[in-house]
ZAMARGU-4260 file (C-alpha; in steps of 0.2 Angstrom, whole numbers, plus 5000, padded with zeros to 4 digits):
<rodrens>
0) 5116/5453/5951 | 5123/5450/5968 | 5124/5430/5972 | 5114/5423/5985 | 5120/5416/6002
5) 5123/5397/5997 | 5132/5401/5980 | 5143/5417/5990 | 5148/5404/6001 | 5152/5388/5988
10) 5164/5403/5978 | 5174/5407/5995 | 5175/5388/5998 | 5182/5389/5978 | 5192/5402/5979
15) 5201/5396/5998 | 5202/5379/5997 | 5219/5377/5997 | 5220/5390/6011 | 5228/5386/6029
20) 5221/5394/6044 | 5229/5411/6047 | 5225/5414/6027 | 5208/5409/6029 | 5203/5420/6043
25) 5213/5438/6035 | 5203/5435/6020 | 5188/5433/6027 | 5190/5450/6038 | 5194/5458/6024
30) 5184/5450/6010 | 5168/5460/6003 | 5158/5441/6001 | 5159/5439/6019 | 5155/5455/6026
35) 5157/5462/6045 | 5158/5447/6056 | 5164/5443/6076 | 5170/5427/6084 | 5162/5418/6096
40) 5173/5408/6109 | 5167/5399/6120 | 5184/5401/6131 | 5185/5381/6134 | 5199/5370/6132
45) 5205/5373/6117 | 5197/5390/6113 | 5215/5400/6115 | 5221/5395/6098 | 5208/5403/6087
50) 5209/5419/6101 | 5226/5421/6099 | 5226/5420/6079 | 5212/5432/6078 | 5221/5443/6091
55) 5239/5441/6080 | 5227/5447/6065 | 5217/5459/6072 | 5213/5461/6090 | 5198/5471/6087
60) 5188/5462/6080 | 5172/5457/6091 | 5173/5445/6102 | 5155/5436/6111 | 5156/5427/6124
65) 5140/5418/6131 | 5140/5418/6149 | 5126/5406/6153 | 5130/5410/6172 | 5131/5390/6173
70) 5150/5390/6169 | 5163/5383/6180 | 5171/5397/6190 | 5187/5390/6181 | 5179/5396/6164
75) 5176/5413/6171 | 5192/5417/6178 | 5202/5409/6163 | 5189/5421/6151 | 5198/5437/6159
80) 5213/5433/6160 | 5214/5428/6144 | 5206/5442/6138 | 5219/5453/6146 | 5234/5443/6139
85) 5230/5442/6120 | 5224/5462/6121 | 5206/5459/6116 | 5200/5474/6114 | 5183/5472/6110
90) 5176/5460/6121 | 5157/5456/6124 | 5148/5447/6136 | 5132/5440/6132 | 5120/5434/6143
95) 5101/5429/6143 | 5087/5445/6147 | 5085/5443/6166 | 5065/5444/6160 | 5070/5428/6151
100) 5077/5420/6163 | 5064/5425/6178 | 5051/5418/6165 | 5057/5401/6160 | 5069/5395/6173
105) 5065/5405/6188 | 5071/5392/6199 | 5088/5386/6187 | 5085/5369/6184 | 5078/5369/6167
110) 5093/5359/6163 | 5089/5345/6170 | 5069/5343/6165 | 5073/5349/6146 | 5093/5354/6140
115) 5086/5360/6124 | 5075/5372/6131 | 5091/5378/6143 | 5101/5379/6129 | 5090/5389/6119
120) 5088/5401/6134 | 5103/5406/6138 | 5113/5403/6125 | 5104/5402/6107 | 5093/5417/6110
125) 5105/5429/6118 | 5120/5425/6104 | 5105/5427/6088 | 5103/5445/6099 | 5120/5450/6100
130) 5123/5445/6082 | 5112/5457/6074 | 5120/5467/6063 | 5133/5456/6059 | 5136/5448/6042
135) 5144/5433/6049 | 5154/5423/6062 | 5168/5415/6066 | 5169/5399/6074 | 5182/5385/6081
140) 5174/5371/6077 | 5182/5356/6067 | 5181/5341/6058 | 5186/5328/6069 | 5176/5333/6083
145) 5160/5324/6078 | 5149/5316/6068 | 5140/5333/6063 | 5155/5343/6060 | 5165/5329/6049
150) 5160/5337/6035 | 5165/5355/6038 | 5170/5368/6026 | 5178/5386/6028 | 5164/5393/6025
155) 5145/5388/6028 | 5129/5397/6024 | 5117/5399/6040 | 5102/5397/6030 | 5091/5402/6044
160) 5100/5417/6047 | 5106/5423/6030 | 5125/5423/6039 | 5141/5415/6035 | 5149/5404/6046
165) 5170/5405/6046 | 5177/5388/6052 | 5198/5395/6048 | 5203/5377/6060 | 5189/5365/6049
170) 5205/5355/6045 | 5217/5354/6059 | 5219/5339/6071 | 5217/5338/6091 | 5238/5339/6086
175) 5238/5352/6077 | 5229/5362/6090 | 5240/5358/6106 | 5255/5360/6095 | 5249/5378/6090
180) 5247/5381/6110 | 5263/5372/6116 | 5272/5383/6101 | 5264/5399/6105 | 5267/5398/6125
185) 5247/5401/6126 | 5239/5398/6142 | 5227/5383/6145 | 5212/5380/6152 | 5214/5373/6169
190) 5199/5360/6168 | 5207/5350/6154 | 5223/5344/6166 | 5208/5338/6178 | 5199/5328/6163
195) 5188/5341/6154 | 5194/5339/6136 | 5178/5347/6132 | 5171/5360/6143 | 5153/5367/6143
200) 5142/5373/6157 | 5146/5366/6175 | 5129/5354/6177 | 5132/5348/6160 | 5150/5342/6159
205) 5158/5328/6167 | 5175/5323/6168 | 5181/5311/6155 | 5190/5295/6155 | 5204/5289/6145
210) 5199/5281/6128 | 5182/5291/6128 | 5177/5304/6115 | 5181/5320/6120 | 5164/5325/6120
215) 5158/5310/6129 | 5157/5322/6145 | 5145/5336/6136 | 5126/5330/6142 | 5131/5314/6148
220) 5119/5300/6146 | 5108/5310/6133 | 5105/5311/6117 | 5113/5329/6115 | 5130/5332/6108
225) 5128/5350/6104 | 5121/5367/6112 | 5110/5373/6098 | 5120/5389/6090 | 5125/5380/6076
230) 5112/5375/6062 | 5116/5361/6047 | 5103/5361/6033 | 5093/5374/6041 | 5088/5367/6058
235) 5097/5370/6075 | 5108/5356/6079 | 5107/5348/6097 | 5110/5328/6094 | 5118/5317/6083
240) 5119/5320/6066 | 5105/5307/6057 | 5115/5292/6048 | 5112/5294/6028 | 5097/5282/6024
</rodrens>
């Protein structure tokens, strides 16, 4: 009898754990538990190291990018040229319905009455959308960039999907990230030298200052730290992860 999502996904994290990156992220292009999967960059600051890994692996594999038409031009401009320089030859923009859009943000400030309801719009819905038909996803998220990612694995199960979730970079560092960029000769984002270590859609990032989290820019002043694509224990995940009781 095939094993269901949650026990596929605690034997991959069984049979990889001692796995670096590069290994992690060949398997699971390859491996029949995982299925067909794409990756989902962002292109922010520090989004070129996965891209370039995935493109050193395979360059076709999918690529989505959310264009919430909210980014900073700098976003925009670094998305195509990287896609240009690392060979990516499948490459897909996503972007909300324009019915959607018309519908519930007909005048674009959704953001400021209610960021959840933004983020839903145009960048929760439209990813779901363009990952149907997929088995999976790749993500660049890792453990030291917050208090809901602290606990990553390689692999999660997207209970509320029925997808796997491949986090290859779970374990590097901030370090271990610039090191892979400053090795590789790879291209940064332009923002980060102005203060964006984190970089998200134009209304809702903010430069930040020295000593702060590197998130402490993303919805400022709210109590958001995340967009809404990922979920932990079933639910979407858009602030802080609840302290244990």
């Amino acid at each position: 009898m095939p094993l269901d999502l949650s026990s596929r996904v605690s034997d991959l994290n069984d049979r990889y754990r001692h796995h670096g990156a590069t290994a992690v992220l060949e398997r699971a292009l390859t491996d029949p538990d995982v299925g067909d999967i794409a990756l989902v960059s962002s292109f922010g600051a520090e989004s070129v190291a996965l891209l370039h890994l995935v493109s050193v692996i395979d360059r076709r594999v999918p690529v989505l990018f959310i264009d919430t038409e909210m980014l900073f031009p700098e976003t925009l401009t670094y998305q195509s040229e990287l896609a240009v320089k690392l060979n990516l030859s499948d490459l897909r923009i996503v972007r909300a319905r324009l019915a959607d859009t018309l519908a519930e943000d007909p005048r674009g400030d959704l953001h400021k009455s209610n960021p959840d309801a933004c983020c839903a719009l145009r960048k929760t819905v439209p990813l779901q959308r363009a990952l149907e038909g997929f088995d999976g996803w790749i993500t660049g998220r890792k453990r030291y960039q917050g208090s809901s990612r602290q606990d990553l694995q390689f692999f999660e199960a997207e209970e509320a999907t029925g997808r796997i979730k491949v986090n290859p970079l779970a374990h590097w560092t901030s370090e271990d990230v610039q090191d892979y960029i400053t090795e590789n000769r790879l291209p940064r984002h332009p923002l980060v030298s102005r203060g964006y270590p984190s970089i998200g859609c134009l209304p809702c990032t903010s430069k930040v200052e020295e000593g702060e989290d590197p998130r402490a820019g993303r919805w400022r002043g709210q109590d958001k730290d995340e967009c809404g694509i990922h979920f932990v224990d079933g639910k979407i995940v858009r602030g802080p992860k609840p302290e244990a009781a």
